[in-house]
PLY file of the C-alpha trace (Angstrom):
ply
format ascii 1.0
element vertex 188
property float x
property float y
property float z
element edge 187
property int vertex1
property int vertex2
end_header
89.89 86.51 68.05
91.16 82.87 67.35
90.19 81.68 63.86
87.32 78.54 64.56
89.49 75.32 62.77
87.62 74.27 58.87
85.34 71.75 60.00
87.72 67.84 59.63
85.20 66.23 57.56
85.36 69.18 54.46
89.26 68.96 55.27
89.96 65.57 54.17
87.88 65.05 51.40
87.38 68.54 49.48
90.28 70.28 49.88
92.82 66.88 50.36
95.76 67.50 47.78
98.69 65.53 46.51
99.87 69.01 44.65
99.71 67.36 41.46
101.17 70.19 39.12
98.23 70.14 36.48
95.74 70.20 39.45
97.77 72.36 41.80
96.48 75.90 41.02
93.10 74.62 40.69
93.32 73.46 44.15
94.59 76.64 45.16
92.13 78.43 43.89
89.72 76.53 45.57
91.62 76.36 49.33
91.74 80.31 48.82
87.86 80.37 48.06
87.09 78.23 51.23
89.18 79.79 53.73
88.21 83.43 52.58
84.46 82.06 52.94
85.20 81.07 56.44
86.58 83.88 57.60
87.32 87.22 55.39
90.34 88.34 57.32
92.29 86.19 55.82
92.18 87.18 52.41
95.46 89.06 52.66
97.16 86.46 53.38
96.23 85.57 49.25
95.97 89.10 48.00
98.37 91.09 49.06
101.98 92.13 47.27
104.85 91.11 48.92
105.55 94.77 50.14
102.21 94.97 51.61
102.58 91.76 53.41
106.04 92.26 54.89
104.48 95.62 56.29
101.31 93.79 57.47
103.66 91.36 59.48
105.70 93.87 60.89
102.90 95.88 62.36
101.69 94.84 66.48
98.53 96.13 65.66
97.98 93.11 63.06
97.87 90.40 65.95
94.75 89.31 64.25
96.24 89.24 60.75
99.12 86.73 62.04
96.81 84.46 63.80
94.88 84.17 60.60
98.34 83.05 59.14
99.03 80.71 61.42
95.55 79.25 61.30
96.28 78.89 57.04
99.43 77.04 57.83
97.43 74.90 59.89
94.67 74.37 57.59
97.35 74.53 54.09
99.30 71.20 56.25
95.56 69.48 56.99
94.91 69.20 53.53
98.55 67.81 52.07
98.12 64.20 51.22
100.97 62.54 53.34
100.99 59.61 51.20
102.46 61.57 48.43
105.72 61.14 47.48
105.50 64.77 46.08
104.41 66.36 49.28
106.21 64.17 51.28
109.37 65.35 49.00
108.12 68.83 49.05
107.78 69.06 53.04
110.97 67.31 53.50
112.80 70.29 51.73
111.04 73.17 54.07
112.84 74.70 56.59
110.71 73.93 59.99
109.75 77.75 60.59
108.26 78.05 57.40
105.49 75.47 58.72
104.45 78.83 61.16
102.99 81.12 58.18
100.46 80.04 55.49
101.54 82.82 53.15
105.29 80.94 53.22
103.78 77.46 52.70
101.64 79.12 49.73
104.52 80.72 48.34
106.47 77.49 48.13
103.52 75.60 47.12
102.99 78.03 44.14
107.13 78.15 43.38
107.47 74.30 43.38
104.24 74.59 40.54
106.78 76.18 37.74
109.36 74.18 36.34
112.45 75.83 36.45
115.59 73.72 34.77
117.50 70.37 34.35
116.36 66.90 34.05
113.04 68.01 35.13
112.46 70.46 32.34
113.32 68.35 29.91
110.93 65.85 30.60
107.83 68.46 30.93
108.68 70.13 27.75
109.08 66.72 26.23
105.71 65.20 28.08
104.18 68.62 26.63
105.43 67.78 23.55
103.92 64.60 23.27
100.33 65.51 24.81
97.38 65.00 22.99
94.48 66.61 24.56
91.94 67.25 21.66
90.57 63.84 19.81
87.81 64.84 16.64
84.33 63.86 18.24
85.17 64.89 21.53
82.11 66.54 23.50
82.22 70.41 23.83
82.88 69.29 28.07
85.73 67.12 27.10
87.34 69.63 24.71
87.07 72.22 27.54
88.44 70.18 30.20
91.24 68.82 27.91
91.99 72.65 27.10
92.58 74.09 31.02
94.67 71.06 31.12
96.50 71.42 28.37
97.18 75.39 29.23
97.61 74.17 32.69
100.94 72.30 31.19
101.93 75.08 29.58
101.92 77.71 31.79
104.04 75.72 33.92
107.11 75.98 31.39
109.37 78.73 30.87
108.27 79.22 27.50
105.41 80.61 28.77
105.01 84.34 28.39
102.26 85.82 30.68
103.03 88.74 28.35
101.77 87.44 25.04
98.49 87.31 24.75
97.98 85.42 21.80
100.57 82.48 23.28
97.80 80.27 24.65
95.95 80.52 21.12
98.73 79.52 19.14
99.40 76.82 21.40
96.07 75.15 21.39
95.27 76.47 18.30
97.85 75.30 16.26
99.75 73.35 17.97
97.28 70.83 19.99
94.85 70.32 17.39
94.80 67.02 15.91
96.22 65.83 12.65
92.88 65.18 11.30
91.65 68.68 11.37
94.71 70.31 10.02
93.03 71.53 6.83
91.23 73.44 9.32
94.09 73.93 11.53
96.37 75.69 8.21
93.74 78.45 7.70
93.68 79.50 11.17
0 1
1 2
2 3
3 4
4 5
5 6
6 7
7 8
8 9
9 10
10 11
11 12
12 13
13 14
14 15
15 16
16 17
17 18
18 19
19 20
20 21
21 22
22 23
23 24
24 25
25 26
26 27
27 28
28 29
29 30
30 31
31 32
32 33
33 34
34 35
35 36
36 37
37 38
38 39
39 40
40 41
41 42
42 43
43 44
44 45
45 46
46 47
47 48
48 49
49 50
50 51
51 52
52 53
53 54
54 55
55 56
56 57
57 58
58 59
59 60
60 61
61 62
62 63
63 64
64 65
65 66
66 67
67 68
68 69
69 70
70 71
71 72
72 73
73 74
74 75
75 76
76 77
77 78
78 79
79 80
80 81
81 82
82 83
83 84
84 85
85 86
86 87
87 88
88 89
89 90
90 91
91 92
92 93
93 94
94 95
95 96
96 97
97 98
98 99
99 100
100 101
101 102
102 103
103 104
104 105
105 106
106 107
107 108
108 109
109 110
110 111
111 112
112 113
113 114
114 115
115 116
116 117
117 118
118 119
119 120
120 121
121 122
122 123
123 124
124 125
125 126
126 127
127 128
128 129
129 130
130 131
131 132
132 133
133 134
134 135
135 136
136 137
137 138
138 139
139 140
140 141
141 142
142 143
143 144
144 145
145 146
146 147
147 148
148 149
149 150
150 151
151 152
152 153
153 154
154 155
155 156
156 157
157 158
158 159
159 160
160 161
161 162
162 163
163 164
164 165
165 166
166 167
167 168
168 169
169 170
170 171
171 172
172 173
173 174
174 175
175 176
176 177
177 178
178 179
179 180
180 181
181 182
182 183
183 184
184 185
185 186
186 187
């Protein structure tokens, strides 16, 4: 049974996306959310291990499970901001059958998300560097916000380890607080 299209006016303005890499896995979070609520079938297209899914796609008796690809792809393309010169760049370096599976299009969405080397690492970890997010007075909101952005940046560098769990702490703990609170900051 053929997958009913999101509805164009949540497309646009809810789910629209210039893949902004602090935003990016936000949004994906949120595409993954909306197109699971409009039809569960596709969830493993987002949950499933690459194993799994090669065996899913292989299968004839997963018809289903491949039209609910194709109908991601669809839906992943509605909601790229064309007037981005990151998706623009981004789609221009996609082989054309990779435009036929929304678990391909995710998977290069999420890969292009990391930074990986060169001039372009440089300038993150320097950008990451120089990032600010707490001020003293801000609101408990603000600090929040300015803390999933902040680990947002981070995670996308290779000095990231998924594996340390106390990583993310030191990071905003001691070294994104501001000057002003160090006494604070030194007996952490």
């Amino acid at each position: 049974a053929a997958i009913p299209a999101l509805p164009r006016s949540a497309t646009p303005k809810s789910l629209k996306t210039d893949l902004e890499p602090t935003r990016m896995m936000q949004w994906l979070k949120r595409f993954q959310a909306r197109c699971t609520y409009h039809d569960g079938s596709v969830a493993p297209i987002f949950t499933a291990s690459e194993a799994d899914w090669q065996h899913l796609m292989c299968s004839p008796a997963q018809r289903d499970l491949q039209q609910a690809d194709q109908w991601v792809a669809t839906t992943v393309l509605d909601c790229l901001d064309g007037a981005s010169a990151r998706v623009s760049n981004l789609l221009d370096s996609c082989p054309p059958d990779l435009f036929v599976s929304g678990r391909a299009i995710l998977d290069r969405l999420v890969s292009s998300y990391y930074v990986k080397s060169g001039a372009e690492l440089r300038a993150a970890e320097q950008a990451f560097a120089e990032h600010a997010p707490f001020r003293v007075g801000m609101s408990p909101e603000d600090v929040e916000f300015a803390a999933r952005d902040a680990i947002n940046r981070y995670r996308r560098l290779p000095a990231f380890n998924a594996h340390d769990p106390l990583a993310l702490h030191k990071m905003l703990l001691v070294e994104k607080l501001p000057d002003a609170i160090a006494t604070r900051r030194t007996r952490m």
